[in-house]
C-alpha positions in Angstrom: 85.7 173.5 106.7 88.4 174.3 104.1 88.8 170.8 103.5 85.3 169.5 103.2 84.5 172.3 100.3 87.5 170.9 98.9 86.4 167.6 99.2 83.2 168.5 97.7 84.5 170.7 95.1 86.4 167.5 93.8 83.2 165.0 93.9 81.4 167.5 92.0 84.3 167.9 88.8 84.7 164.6 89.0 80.8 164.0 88.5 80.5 166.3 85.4 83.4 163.4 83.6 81.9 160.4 82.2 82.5 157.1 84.5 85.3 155.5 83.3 84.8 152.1 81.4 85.3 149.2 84.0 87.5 146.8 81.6 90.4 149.0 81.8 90.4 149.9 84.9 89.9 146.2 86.6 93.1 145.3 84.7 95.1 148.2 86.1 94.2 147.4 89.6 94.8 143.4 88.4 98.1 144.3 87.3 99.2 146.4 90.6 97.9 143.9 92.8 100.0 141.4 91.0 102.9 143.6 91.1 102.2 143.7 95.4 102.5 140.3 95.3 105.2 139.4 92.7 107.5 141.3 95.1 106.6 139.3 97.7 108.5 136.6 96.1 110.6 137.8 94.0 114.0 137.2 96.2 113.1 134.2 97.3 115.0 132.4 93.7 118.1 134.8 93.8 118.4 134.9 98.0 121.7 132.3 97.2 123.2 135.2 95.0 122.4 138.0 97.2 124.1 136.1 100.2 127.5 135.8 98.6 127.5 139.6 97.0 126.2 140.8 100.5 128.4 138.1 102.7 124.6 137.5 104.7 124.6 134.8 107.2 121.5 132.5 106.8 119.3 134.8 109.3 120.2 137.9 107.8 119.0 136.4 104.5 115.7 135.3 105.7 115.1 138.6 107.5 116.0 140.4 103.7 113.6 138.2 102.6 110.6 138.8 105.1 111.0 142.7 105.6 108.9 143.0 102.8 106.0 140.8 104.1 106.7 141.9 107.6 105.4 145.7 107.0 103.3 144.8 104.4 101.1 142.5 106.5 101.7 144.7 110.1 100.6 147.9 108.5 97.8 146.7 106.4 94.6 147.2 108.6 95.6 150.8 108.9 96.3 150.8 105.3 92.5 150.0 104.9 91.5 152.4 107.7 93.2 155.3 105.2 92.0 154.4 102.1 88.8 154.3 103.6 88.5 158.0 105.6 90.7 159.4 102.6 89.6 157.9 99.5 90.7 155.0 97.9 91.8 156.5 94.6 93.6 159.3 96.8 95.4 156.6 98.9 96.1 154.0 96.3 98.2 157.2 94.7 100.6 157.8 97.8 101.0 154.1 98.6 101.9 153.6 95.0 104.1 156.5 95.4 106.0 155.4 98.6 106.1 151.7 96.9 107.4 153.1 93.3 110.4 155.5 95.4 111.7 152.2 97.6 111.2 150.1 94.6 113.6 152.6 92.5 116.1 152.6 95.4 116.5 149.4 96.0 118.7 148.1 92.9 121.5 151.0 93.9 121.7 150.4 97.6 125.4 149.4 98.4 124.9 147.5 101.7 122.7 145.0 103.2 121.3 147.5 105.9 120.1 150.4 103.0 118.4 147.3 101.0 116.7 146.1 104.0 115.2 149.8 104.6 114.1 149.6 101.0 112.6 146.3 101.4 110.7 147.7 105.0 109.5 150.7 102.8 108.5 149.0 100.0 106.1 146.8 102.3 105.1 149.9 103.7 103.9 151.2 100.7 102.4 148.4 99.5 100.0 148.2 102.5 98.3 151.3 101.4 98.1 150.4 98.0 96.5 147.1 98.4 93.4 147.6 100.6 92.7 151.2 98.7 92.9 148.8 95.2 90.1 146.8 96.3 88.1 150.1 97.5 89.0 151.3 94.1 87.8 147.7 92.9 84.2 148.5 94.4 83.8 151.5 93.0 84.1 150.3 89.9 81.7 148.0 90.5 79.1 149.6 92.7 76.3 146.4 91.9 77.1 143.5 94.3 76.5 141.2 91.2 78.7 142.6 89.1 81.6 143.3 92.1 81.3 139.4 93.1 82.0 138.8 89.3 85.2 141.0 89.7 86.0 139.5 93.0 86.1 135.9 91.4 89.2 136.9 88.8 90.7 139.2 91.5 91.0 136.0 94.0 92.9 134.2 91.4 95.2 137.6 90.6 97.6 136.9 94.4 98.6 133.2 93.5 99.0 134.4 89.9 101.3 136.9 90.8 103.5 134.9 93.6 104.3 132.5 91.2 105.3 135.3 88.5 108.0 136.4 91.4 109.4 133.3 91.3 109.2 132.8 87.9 110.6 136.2 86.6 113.1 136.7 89.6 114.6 133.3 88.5 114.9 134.2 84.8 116.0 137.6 85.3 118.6 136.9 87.6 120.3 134.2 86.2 120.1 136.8 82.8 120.9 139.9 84.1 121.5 140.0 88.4 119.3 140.1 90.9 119.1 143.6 91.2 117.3 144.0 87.8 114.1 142.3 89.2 113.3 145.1 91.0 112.4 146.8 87.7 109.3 145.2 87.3 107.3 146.9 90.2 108.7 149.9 89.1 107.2 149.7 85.7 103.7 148.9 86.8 103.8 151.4 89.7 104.5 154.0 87.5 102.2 152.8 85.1 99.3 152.7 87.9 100.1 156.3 88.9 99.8 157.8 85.0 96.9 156.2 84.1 94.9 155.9 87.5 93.6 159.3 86.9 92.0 158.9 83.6 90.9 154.9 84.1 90.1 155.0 87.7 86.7 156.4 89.4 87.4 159.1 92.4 86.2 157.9 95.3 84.6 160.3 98.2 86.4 160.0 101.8 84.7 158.8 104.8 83.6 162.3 106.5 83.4 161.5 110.2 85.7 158.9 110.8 88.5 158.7 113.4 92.1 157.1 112.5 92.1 155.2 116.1 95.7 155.4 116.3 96.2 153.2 119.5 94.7 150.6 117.3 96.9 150.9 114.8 99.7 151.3 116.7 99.1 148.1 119.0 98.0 146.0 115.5 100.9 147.2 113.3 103.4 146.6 116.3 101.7 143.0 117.0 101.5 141.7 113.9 104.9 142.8 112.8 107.0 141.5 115.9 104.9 137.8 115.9 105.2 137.7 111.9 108.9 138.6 112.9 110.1 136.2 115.4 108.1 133.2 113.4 110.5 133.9 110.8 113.5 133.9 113.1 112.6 129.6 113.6 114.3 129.0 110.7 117.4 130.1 112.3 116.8 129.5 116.1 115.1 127.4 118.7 111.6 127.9 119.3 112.8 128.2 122.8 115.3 130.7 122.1 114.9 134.2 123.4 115.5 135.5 119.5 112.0 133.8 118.9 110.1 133.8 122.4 110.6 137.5 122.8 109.4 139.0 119.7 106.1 136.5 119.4 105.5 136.3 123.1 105.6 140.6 123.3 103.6 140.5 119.7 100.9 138.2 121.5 100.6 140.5 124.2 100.3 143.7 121.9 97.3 141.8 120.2 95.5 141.2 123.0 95.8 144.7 123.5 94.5 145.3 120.6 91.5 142.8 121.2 90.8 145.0 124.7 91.4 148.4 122.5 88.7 147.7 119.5 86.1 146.7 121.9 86.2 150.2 123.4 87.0 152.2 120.9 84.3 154.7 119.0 85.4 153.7 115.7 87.5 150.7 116.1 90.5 149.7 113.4 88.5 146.4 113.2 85.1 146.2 113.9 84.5 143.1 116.3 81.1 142.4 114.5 83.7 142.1 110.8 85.3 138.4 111.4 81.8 137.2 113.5 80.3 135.2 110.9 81.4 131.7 110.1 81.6 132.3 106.2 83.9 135.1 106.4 86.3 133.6 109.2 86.2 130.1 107.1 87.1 132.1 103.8 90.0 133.6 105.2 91.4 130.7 106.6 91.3 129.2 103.0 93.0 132.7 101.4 96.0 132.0 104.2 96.3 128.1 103.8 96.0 128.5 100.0 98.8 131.4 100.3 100.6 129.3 102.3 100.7 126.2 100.7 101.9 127.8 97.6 104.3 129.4 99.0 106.0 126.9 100.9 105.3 124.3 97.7 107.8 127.3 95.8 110.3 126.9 98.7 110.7 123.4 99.7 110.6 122.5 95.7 113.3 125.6 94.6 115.7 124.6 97.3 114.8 120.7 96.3 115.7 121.1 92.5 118.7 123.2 92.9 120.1 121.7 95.6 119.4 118.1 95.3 119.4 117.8 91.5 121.3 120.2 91.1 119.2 122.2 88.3 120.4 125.8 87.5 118.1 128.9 88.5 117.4 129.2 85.1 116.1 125.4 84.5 114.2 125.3 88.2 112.0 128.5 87.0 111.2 126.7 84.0 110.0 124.0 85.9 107.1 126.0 87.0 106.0 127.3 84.1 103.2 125.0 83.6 102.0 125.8 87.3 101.9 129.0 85.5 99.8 128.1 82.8 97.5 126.3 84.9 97.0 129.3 86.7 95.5 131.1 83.9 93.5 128.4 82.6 91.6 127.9 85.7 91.5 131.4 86.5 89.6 131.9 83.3 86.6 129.0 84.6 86.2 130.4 88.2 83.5 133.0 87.3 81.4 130.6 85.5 82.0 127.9 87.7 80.8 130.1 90.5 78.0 131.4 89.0 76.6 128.1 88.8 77.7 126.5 91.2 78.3 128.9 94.1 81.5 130.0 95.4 81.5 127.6 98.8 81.2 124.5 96.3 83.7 125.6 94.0 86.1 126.6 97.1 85.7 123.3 98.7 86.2 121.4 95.2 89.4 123.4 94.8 91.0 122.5 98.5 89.9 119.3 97.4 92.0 119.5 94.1 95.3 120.9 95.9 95.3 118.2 98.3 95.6 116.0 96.2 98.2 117.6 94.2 100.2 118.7 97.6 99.7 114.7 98.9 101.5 113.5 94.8 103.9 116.3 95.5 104.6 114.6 98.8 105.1 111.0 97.6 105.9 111.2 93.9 107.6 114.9 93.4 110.6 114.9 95.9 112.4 111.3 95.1 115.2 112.1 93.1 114.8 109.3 90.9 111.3 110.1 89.6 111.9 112.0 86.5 109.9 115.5 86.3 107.3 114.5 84.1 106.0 112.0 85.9 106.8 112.9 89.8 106.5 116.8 90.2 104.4 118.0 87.0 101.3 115.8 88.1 101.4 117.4 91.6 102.0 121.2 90.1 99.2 120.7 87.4 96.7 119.6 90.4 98.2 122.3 93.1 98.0 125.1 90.9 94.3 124.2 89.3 92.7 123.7 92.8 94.8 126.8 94.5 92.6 128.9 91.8 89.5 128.0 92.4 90.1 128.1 96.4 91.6 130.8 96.0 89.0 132.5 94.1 86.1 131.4 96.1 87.4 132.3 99.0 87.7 136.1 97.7 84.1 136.1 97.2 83.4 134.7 100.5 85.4 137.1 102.3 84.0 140.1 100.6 80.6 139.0 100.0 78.1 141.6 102.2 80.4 143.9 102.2 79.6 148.1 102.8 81.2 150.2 100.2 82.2 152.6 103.3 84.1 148.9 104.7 85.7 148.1 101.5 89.4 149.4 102.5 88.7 147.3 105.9 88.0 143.9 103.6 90.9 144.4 101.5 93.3 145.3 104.6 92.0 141.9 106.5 91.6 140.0 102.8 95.0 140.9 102.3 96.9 140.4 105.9 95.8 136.4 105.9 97.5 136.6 102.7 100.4 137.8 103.9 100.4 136.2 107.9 99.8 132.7 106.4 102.8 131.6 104.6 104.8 133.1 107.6 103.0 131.3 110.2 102.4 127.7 108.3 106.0 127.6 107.1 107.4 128.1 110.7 105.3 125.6 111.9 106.6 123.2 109.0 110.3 123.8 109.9 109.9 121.7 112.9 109.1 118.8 110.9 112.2 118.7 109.6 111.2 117.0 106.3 110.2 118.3 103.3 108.3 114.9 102.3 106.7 115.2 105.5 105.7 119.3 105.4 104.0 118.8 102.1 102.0 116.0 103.2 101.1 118.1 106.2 100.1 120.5 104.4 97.8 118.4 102.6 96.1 117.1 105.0 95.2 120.7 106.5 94.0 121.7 103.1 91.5 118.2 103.0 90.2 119.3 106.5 89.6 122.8 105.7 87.5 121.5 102.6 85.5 119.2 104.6 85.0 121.6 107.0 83.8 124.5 104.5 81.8 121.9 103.0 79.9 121.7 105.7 79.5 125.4 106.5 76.4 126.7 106.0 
């Protein structure tokens, strides 16, 4: 009882304060959900440096670099699930919180065991902070017109930030050290967390609802030990009891989970949520675009610095265009959506990063093709069609949704984000070409946009 008079005594203070101005507040939710991603990828430019100061082996390196990822995408649907029965202003605080203190510790950890606890933690906090963002997000837009208008920048926002990890980790480092990129989370975070009060709405919890703990036991423990042995094939055999005994015992847990939600009062994941065919389709593009961008950054990092021999410094540069391209697309989505709808625009842009994925294939990785001509082409079409996807898909994903479910969207908007790129890149290693993994890649983005073409 002392709690709900609490709760109430909040609402009503916070009702006497004028609303705050939307503007502000979408960009301070833009800029921590960039800052989520950016460390996604931030180690992925320096990993060669932090091997030698840390003596890693190659497995121990990958693991550094997926610990992040790992929690971040296994604890995600109960990250949504909090920010939903707490409050999403309320939760977005303590996940910013528990993000901003492993952030800060990172940089001074002395061995590779205290910076892969930072790296867990930091996911850990971040899968809090991103699902209560986007119920923050629809609060601030409480019209559906005006949220699907939000939801068509905030799609572009993820791809936008991965590439600035690569970008700014590959700058920094070869500045300062690797440690130092670490900085930039911290700087947003603790932006977020002085200005959320004044720029942000408060949003009410969600009397009446359960946790469902087995749930999110069974999903986090699922997610995480499949997400973890598919990053283990880049080391070992598929056959290998390293990788058969994580995925096959992750399988197993969510199928559990399956059998779990279908009984439960108040499941994690309502069965009814991924039903539709729009929503399903949409988040298949939101993984697949993640994923192709992702392993685009990997494949060509490792391609330029190893092969041509480029410097950190000079490969980062190579992707600034990709960066600008990013923004200038990002600033025609909206309007492009609003006339055109956002399943034609996010079929148009699979369309585009096919064919920039298919140039990449046969132009950008023969050594002898000068950058101008072989890569840039490819990057310029990649990064222009990964917005519009990207952002189209955002809408599709949210579109319908209950302002009581919006934690749930951001949690499930969020985990294909983070599950694709682990999943499609594991498959890719077995290719064993990099030619032959972009093309494939490709090709899975010019099905998908037939496919959602065709959806009604």
């Amino acid at each position: 009882m002392t709690v709900t008079h609490s709760g109430n005594a909040l609402a009503a203070g916070d009702a006497t304060r004028p609303a705050p101005a939307p503007g502000p507040g979408f960009v301070l939710l833009g800029a921590v959900q960039m800052a989520l991603i950016f460390t996604l990828t931030s180690l992925v430019v320096p990993l060669p440096s932090i091997g030698r100061e840390l003596s890693l082996a190659r497995d121990e390196l990958i693991l550094l670099s997926a610990a992040y990822g790992l929690t971040f995408a296994g604890l995600l649907l109960f990250g949504g699930r909090l920010a939903d029965r707490y409050g999403g202003r309320r939760a977005l605080t303590a996940g910013l919180l528990v993000f901003t203190a492993a952030s800060l510790a990172a940089p001074f950890t002395q061995g590779p065991a205290a910076l892969l606890t930072a790296r867990f933690a930091q996911g850990a906090g971040a899968a809090l902070t991103a699902p209560a963002a986007m119920a923050v997000l629809r609060a601030l837009f409480p019209r559906p017109a005006a949220y699907g208008r939000a939801m068509t920048t905030w799609g572009g926002l993820s791809v936008l930030g991965a590439t600035a990890g690569n970008l700014l980790s590959g700058a920094i480092s070869a500045l300062t050290d690797w440690r130092s990129t670490f900085a930039v989370p911290v700087v947003v975070a603790v932006a977020a967390l002085a200005l959320a009060p004044r720029l942000l709405p408060a949003t009410p919890p969600g009397e009446g609802r359960s946790l469902d703990i087995p749930g999110a036991l069974l999903a986090t423990a699922g997610i995480t030990l499949s997400g973890y042995g598919l990053v283990l094939t880049d080391a070992h055999p598929w056959r290998s009891p390293a990788v058969l005994v994580p995925m096959l015992t992750g399988a197993v847990l969510l199928v559990a989970f399956a059998v779990v939600e279908r009984r439960a009062r108040d499941p994690l994941l309502p069965p009814g949520f991924l039903r539709g065919r729009r929503r399903a389709r949409a988040l298949a593009v939101i993984a697949l675009t993640a994923a192709g961008t992702a392993t685009t950054f990997v494949l060509l990092s490792l391609h330029l610095q190893q092969d041509r021999n480029w410097s950190v410094l000079r490969t980062s540069a190579a992707f600034v265009p990709y960066a600008a391209t990013l923004l200038l697309a990002g600033r025609t989505t909206g309007p492009l959506i609003a006339r055109r709808g956002a399943r034609a625009v996010t079929g148009f842009g699979l369309a585009i990063a096919a064919a920039g994925l298919g140039t990449l294939a046969l132009l950008g990785l023969a050594p002898h093709h000068p950058y101008a001509y072989g890569l840039l082409p490819g990057l310029l079409l990649l990064a222009a069609g990964s917005a519009l996807g990207f952002a189209g898909g955002a809408v599709l994903a949210t579109e319908g949704v209950e302002p009581h479910q919006a934690g749930l969207a951001g949690g499930v908007m969020n985990t294909a984000m983070e599950l694709g790129p682990t999943v499609v890149f594991a498959a890719l290693l077995t290719l064993g070409s990099d030619a032959i993994s972009l093309a494939a890649t490709a090709v899975a983005f010019a099905v998908l946009a037939v496919f959602h073409g065709r959806s009604n």
